[in-house]
C-alpha positions in Angstrom: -3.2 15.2 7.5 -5.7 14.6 4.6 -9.5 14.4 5.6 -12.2 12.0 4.5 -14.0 12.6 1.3 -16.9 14.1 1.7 -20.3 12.1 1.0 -21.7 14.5 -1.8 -18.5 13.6 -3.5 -19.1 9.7 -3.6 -20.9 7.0 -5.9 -22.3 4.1 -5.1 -20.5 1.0 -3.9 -20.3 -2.1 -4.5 -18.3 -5.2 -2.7 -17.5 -9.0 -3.5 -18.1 -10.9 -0.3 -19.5 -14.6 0.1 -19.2 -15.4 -3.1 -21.3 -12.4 -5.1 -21.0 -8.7 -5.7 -23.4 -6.9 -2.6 -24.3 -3.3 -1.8 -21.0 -2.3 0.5 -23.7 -1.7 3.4 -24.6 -5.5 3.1 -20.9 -6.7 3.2 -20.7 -7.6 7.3 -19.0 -10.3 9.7 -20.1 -11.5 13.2 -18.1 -10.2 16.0 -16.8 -13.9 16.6 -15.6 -13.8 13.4 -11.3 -15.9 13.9 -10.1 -13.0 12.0 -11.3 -10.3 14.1 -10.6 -11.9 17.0 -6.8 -13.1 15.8 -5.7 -11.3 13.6 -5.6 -14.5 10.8 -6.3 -12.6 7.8 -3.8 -11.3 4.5 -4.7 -8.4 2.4 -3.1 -6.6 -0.8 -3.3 -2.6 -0.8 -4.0 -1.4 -4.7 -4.1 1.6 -6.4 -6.6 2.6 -9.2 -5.7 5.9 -10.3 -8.6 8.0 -12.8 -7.0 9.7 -15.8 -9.6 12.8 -16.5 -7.7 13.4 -19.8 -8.6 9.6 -20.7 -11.7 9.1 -19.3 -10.1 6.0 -17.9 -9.6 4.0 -14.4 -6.3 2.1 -14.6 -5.4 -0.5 -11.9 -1.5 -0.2 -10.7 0.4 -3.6 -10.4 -2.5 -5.6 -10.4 -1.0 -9.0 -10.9 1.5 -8.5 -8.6 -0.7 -7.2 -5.7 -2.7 -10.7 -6.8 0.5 -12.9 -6.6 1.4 -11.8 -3.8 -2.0 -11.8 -1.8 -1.7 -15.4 -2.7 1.9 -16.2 -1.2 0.4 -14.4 1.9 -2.2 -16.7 1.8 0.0 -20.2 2.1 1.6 -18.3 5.0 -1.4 -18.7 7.0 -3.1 -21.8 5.1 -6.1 -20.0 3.5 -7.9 -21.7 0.7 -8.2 -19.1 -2.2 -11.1 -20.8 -3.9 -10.5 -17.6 -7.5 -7.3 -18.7 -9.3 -5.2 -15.2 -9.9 -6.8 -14.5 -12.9 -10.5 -15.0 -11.3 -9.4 -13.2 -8.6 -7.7 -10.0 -10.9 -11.2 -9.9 -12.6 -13.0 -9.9 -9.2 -11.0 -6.6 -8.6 -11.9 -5.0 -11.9 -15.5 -5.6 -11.4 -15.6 -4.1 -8.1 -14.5 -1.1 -9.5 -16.8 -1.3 -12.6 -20.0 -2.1 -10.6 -18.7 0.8 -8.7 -18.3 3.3 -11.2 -15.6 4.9 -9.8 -14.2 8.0 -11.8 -11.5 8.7 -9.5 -8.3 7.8 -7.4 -9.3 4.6 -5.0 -7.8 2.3 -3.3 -8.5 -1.4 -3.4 -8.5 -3.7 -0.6 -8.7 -7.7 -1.1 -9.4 -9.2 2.3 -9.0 -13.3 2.6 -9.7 -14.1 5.8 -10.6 -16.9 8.7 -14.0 -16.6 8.7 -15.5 -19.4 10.9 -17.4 -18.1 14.1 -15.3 -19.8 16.8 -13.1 -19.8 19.8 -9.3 -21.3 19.7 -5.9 -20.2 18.6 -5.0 -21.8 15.7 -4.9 -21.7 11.8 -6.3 -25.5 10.6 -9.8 -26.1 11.0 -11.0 -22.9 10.4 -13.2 -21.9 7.6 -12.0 -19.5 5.0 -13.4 -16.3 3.1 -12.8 -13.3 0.7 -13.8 -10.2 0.7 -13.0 -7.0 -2.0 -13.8 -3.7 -1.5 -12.9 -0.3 -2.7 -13.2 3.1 -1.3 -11.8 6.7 -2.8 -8.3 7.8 -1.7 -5.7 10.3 -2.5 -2.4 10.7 -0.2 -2.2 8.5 2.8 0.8 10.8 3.6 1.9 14.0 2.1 3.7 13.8 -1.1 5.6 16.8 -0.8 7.7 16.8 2.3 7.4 14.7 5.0 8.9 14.6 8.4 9.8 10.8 10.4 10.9 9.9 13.3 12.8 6.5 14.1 10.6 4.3 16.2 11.1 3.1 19.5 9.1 0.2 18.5 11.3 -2.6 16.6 9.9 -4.5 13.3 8.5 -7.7 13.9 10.9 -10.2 12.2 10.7 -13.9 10.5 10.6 -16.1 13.2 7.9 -14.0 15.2 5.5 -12.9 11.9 6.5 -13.4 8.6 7.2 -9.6 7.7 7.3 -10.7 4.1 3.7 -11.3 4.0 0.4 -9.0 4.2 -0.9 -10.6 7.5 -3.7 -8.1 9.4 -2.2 -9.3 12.8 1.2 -8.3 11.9 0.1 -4.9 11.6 -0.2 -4.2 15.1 3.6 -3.2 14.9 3.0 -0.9 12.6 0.0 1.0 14.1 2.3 1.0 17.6 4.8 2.9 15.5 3.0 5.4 13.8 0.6 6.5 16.5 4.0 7.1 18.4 5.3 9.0 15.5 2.5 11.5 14.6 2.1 11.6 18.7 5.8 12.9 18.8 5.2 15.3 16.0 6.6 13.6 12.8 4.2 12.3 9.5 5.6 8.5 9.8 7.7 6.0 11.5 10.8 4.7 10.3 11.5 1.2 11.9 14.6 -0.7 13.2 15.4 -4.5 13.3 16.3 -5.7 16.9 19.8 -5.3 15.5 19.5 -1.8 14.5 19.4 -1.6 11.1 16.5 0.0 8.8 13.9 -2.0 7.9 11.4 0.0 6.8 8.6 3.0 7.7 5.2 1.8 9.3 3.5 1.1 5.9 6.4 1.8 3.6 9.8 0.9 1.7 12.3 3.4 2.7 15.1 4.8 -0.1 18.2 7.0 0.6 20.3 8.4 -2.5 23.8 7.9 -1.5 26.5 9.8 -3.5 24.6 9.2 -6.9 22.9 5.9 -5.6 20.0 4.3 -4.8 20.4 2.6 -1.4 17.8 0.6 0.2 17.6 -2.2 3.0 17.9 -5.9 1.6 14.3 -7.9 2.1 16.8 -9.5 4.8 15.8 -6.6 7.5 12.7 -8.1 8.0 10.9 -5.5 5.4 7.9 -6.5 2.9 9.1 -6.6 -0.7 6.9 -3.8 -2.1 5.6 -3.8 -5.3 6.2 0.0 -5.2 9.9 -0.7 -3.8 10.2 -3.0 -7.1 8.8 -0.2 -9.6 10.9 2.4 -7.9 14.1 0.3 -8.8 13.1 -0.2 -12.7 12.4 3.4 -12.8 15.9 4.4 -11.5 17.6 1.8 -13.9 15.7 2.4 -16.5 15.1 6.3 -16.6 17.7 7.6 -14.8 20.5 5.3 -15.1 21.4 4.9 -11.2 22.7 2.0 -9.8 20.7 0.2 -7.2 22.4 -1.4 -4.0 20.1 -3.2 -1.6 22.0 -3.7 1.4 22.1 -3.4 5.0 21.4 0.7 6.5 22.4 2.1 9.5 20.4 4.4 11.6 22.5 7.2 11.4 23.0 7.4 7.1 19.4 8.2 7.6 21.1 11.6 8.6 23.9 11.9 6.5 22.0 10.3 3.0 21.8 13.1 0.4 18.0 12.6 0.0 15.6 10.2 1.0 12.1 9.1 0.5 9.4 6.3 1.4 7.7 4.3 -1.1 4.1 1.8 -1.0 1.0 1.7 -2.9 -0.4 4.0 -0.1 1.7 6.3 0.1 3.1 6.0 -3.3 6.5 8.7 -3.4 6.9 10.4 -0.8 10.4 12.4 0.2 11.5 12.9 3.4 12.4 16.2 4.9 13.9 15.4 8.1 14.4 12.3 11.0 14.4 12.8 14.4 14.3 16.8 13.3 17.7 16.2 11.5 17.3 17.9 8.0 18.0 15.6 5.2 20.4 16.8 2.4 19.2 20.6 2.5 16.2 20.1 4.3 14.0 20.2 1.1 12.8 17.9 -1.4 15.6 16.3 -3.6 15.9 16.1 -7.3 16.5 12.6 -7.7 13.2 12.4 -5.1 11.0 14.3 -7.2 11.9 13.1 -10.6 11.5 10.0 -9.2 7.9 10.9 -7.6 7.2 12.4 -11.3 8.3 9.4 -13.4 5.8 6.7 -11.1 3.2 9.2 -11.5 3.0 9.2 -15.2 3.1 5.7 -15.5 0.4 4.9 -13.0 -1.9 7.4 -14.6 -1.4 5.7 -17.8 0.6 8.3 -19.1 3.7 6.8 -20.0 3.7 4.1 -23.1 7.2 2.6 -21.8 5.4 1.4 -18.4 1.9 0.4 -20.1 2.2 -2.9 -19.3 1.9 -1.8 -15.0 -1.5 -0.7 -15.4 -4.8 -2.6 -16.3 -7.4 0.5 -17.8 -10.9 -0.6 -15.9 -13.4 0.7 -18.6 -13.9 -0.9 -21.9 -14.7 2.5 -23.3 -13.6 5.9 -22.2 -16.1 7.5 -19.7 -17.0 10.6 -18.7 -17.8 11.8 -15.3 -21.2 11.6 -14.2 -23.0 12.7 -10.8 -22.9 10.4 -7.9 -25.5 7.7 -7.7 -25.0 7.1 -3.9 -22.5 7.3 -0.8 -19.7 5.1 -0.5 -17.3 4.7 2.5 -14.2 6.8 2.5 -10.9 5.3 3.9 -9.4 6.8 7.3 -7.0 10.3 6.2 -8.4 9.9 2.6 -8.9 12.5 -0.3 -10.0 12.7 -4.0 
């Protein structure tokens, strides 16, 4: 597992919360805060990724991630006051008042924020919060090992597994505590049918015979924006049809390769299930060419797929000392 970055390493942070941009020290909530308490809160995952060569921060997705925070959002009737345009630039100038020059990850928080007691979702005031913090690999992207869950993925009529809601997220910490526990690097999940649905924080892929197979948003799976750039790629670059359908638990076995995808953990093939080896036991082609292609085009590096990433930095910059200490996310490196 990757460790936390090191404070030497870090520059000074800074947060939108209430309203205003605020040191990320000042950025707190009372402990009778309805989110904390319930779980009543959506958030977006996004990827920044720092191009030396450039001198340049570039922002992955970042309409999507915005779009989507907002369809969250009606799930649990939370007022967004920032229209998705506000609320893009809000992200950009986190990062700018930052001064990140390096890989981070982004984390829009709207939230219940009223101070009360009760079980419910109307009558409760709301809030937004966006912070950053530096990441590299939330899993390994060269080999990992999974295990299928014992745990079941929520589905529609319980929590809307569509949308980024905190609460929901319980399943997926169940999952992948049991998975590292048990010696694998993630979780693969079942529907209470027992089909795929998806890993613990992550689309899964399997190449099938020359195709790309993955579950239909049907098992109960968030639409990834990853999952969605991982299909263009394979259309576009390597010519492979795409079939979204229902997987069984045991073609996670018999698939010639197979990988997990999410803004987290961006690419990242799998090496075995349930200590099964997959294909040959080592990462596949269409894996890694696949891993290579996404991380061209998220670095800025690919002119076809310019239009997926929003540079940061009016002007290219070049890397400076750290001005201060920032928080590093949980299992993070530069």
């Amino acid at each position: 597992m990757s460790e936390a970055v090191p404070a030497a390493a870090q520059v000074e942070a800074q947060c939108f919360f209430e309203g205003r941009y605020v040191p990320f020290a000042e950025a707190r909530v009372g402990v009778m805060t309805h989110a904390l308490n319930y779980g009543t809160a959506c958030f977006e995952g996004v990827r920044a990724y720092w191009n030396e060569a450039h001198g340049q921060l570039y922002v992955v997705k970042l309409e999507a991630h915005v779009e989507r925070l907002r369809r969250s959002c009606r799930f649990m009737r939370i007022e967004l006051a920032p229209t998705a345009a506000e609320l893009a630039e809000i992200v950009v100038q986190v990062l700018r008042r930052s001064r990140y020059q390096e890989d981070v990850y982004i984390r829009p928080l709207a939230y219940k924020s009223g101070e009360l007691i009760g079980v419910r979702l109307h009558d409760v005031a709301d809030a937004l919060c966006v912070f950053a913090a530096p990441m590299g690999n939330y899993v390994e992207t060269g080999g990992i090992r999974c295990g299928v869950s014992s745990w079941r993925r929520v589905e529609d009529n319980m929590i809307p597994p569509g949308a980024k809601i905190t609460g929901g997220y319980v399943n997926s910490a169940l999952a992948k505590t049991e998975a590292v526990e048990n010696g694998y690097d993630e979780a693969i999940m079942l529907t209470a049918a027992g089909y795929v649905s998806e890993g613990s924080a992550e689309n899964v892929f399997l190449v099938v015979d020359g195709r790309l197979v993955t579950p239909t948003p049907a098992e109960h799976l968030l639409v990834g924006v990853t999952r969605s750039a991982v299909i263009e790629l394979a259309r576009q670059e390597l010519g492979m049809e795409v079939v979204e359908r229902q997987v069984g638990r045991s073609e996670l076995y018999n698939a010639d390769e197979l990988f997990l995808c999410g803004t987290g953990a961006q690419i990242s093939p799998v090496v075995s299930v349930d200590r099964r080896p997959v294909g040959d036991g080592a990462v596949g082609p269409i894996s890694e060419r696949l891993q290579h292609l996404y991380f061209q085009a998220v670095r800025g590096e690919a002119p076809r797929y310019a239009s997926w990433v929003r540079p940061v930095y009016d002007s290219p910059r070049r890397r400076q000392a750290p001005a201060g200490a920032t928080p590093a996310l949980a299992g993070a490196t530069p």
